[in-house]
C-alpha positions in Angstrom: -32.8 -29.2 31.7 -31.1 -32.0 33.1 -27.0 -31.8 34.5 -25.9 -33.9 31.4 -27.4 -31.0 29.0 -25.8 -28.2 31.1 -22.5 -29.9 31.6 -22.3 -30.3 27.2 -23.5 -26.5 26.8 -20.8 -25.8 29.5 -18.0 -27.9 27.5 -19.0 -26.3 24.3 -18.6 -22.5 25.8 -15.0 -23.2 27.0 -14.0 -24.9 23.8 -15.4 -21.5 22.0 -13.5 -19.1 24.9 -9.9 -20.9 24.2 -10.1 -20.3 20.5 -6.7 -19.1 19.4 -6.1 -15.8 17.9 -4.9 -17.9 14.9 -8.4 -18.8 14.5 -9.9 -15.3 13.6 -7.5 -12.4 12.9 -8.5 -8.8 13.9 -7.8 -5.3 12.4 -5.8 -3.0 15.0 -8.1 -0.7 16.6 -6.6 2.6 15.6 -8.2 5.6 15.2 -8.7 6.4 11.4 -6.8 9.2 10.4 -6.4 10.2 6.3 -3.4 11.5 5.2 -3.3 15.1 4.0 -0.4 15.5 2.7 3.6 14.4 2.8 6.5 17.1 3.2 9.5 16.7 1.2 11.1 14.6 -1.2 8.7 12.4 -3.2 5.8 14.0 -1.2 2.3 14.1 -2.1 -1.1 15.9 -1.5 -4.5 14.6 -1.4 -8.0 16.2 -1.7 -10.8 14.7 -0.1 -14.5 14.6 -1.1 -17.2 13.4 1.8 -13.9 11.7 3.3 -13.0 10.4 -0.2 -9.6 10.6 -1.6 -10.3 12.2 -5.5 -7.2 13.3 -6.2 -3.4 13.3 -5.7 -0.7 15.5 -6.4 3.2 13.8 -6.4 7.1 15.2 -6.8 8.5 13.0 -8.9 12.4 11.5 -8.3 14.5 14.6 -7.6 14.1 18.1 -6.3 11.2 20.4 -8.4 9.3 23.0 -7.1 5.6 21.4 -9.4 4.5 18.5 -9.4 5.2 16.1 -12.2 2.2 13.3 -11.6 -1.4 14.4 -10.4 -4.0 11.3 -10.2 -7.8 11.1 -10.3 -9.4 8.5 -8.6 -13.1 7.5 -9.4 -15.6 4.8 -7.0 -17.7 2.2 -7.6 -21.1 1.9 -5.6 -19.2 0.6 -2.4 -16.7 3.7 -2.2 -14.1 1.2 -3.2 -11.9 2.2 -6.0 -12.7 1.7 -9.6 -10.4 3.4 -12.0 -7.4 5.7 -11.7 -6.3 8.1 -13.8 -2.7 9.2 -14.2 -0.4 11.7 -16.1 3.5 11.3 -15.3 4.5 14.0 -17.5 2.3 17.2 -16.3 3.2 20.2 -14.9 1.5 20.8 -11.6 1.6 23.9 -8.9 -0.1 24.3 -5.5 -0.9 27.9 -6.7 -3.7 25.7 -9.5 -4.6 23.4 -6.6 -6.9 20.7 -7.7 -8.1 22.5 -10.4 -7.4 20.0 -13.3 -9.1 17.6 -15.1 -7.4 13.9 -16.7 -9.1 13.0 -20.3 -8.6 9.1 -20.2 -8.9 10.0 -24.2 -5.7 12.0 -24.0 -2.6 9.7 -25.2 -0.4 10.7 -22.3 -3.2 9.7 -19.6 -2.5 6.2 -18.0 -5.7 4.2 -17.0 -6.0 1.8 -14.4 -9.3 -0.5 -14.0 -10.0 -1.8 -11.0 -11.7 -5.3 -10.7 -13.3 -7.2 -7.7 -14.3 -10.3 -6.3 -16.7 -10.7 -3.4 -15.8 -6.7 -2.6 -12.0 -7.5 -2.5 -9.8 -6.5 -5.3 -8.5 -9.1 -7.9 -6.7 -7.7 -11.0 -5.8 -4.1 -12.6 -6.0 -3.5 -16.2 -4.8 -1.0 -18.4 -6.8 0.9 -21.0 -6.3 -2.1 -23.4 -7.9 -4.5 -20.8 -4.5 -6.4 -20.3 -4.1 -7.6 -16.5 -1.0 -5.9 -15.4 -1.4 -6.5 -10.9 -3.3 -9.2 -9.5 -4.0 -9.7 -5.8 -5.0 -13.1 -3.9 -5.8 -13.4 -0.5 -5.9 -15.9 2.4 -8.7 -17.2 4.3 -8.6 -14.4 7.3 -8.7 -11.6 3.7 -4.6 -10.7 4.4 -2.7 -10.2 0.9 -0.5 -13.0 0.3 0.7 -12.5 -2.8 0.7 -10.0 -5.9 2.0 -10.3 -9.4 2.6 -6.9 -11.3 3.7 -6.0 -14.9 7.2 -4.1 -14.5 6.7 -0.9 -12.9 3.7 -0.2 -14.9 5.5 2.3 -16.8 5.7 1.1 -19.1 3.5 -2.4 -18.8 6.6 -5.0 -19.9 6.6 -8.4 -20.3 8.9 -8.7 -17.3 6.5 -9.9 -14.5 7.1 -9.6 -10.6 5.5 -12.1 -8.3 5.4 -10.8 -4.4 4.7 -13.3 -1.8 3.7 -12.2 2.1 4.0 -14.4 5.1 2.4 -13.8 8.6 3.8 -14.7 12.0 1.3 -16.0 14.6 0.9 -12.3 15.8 -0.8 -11.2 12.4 2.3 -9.4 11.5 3.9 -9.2 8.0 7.4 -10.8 8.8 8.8 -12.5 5.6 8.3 -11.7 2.2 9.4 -13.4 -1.4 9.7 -11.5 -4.6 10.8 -12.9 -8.0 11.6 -11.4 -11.2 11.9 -13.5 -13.6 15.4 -15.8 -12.3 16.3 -13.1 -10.1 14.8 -14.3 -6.4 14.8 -11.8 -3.2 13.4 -13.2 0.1 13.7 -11.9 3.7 12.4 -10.5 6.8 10.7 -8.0 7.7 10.4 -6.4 11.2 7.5 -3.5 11.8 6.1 -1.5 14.8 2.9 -1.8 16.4 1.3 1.8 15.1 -0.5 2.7 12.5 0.5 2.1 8.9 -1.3 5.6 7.0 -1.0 3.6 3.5 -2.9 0.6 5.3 -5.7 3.1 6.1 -6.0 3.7 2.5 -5.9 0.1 1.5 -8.8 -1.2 4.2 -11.1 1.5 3.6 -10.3 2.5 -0.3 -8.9 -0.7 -2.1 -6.4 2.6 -2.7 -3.2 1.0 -4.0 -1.0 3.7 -5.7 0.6 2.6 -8.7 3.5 1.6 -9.0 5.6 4.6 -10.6 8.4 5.0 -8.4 11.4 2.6 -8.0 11.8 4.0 -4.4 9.1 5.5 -2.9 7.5 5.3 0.3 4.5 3.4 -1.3 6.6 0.8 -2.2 8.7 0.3 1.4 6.0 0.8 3.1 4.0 -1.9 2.3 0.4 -1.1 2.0 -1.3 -4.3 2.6 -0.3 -4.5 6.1 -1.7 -2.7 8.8 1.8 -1.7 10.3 5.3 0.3 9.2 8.1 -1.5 8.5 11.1 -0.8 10.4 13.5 -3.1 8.3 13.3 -5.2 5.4 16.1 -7.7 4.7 17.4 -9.3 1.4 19.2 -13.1 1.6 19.8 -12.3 5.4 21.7 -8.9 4.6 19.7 -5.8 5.6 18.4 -3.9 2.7 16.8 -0.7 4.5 15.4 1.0 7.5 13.1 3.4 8.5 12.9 5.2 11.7 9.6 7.1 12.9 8.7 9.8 15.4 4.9 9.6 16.1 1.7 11.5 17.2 0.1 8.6 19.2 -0.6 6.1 16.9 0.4 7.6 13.3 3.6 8.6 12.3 4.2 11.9 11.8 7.9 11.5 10.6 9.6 9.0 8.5 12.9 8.5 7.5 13.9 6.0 5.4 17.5 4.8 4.8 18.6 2.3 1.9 21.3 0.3 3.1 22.4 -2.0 0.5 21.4 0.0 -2.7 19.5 -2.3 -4.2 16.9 0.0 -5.9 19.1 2.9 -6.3 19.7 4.1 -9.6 21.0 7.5 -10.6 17.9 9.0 -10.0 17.5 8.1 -6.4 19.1 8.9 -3.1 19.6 6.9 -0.6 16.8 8.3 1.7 13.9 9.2 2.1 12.7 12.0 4.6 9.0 12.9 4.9 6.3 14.7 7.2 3.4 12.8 7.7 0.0 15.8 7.7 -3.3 14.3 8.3 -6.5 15.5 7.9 
């Protein structure tokens, strides 16, 4: 090999080595950890099967001592979610556990199809088949935008469109949501530990529905990989959250609702839960 050859092969391994991190994005190496359970208001319990979330148990909005909603949650071949199912008017104790099973044929039962493309998830349906969340994606796979059907409860005509942006770091740090005329944009700011609803997302294609006006699922952003410390709307701040931690994972959050923007009289203006893992 002569020193022209050698000095080409040379060029072409520095040129690779100074790629940017722009160039290929990577997931956070955190140790996986699968949430058990969340104490207090709005809390919820899982069961696990072979390291599968089947089933949830959630408080509704307000203090009760059952739980209101319990979900099932069923898989396709690749362990990625295929269909949830979803009563929001049941009557639930931890004395009965897990021991319940949703008939999709029962009226009450909400059904939620899950549909992919190339192994990433595209669009939710209802039991009708009508779309009612869709999901796209940028080149490095990072959600960039969602459009869901009200709250889902129930499906409405009233569409909201969810945009995400990215700073160079990978970070979730500006989002854009529109309903209808009504436009909310900001920033957001986030830690560098472990988001548990992330987990969830990455492994699962586990998105809970959207049931709750305020709700940790919904402040928490799943589709990012950490927790959001503050969220801002038009420059004013809308919430924050602060977090004690076991290493990585937050074992505490407490999130506080500045500006009141999703309260209603069925909501308080925090939100203060222990994080259990498995």
């Amino acid at each position: 090999m002569n020193f022209r050859s050698l000095f080409v092969i040379f060029f072409i391994l520095i040129i690779t080595g100074c790629s940017t991190d722009d160039d290929v994005i990577r997931d956070p190496e955190f140790e996986t950890r699968l949430i058990k359970s969340t104490e207090g208001r709005n809390g919820m319990i899982l069961q696990y099967q072979n390291d599968l979330p089947v089933k949830i148990l959630l408080h509704g909005i307000g203090e009760q001592d059952f739980f209101p909603v319990a979900m099932e949650i069923e898989y396709n071949e690749n362990f990625r979610v295929s269909r949830i199912l979803m009563d929001t008017q049941g009557n639930y104790s931890l004395e009965d556990g897990f021991d319940f099973q949703l008939n999709p044929e029962f009226w009450k039962i909400m059904v939620f199809n899950y549909h992919y493309e190339n192994e990433r998830l595209e669009r939710i349906t209802n039991v009708s088949g009508t779309t009612i969340h869709t999901v796209k994606y940028d080149s490095h796979g990072r959600v960039v935008e969602e459009n869901r059907s009200g709250s889902y409860i129930p499906a409405s005509n009233t569409w909201v469109k969810s945009e995400y942006s990215y700073g160079s770091t990978g970070f979730m740090n500006y989002y854009k949501t529109e309903r209808g005329e009504e436009i909310k944009e900001g920033e957001i700011v986030v830690d560098e530990k472990a988001n548990p609803l992330y987990i969830l997302w990455r492994d699962f294609s586990l998105v809970l529905p959207r049931f709750y006006i305020h709700n940790w699922n919904d402040n928490n952003i799943p589709y990012q990989p950490y927790n959001i410390l503050e969220k801002y709307i038009n420059g004013e701040l809308d919430y924050k959250a602060s977090f004690e931690y076991d290493g990585d994972y937050p074992s505490h959050y407490f999130l506080e609702i500045i500006s009141g923007t999703y309260m209603s009289e069925q909501t308080s203006p925090s939100l203060d839960l222990n994080i259990i893992y498995n």
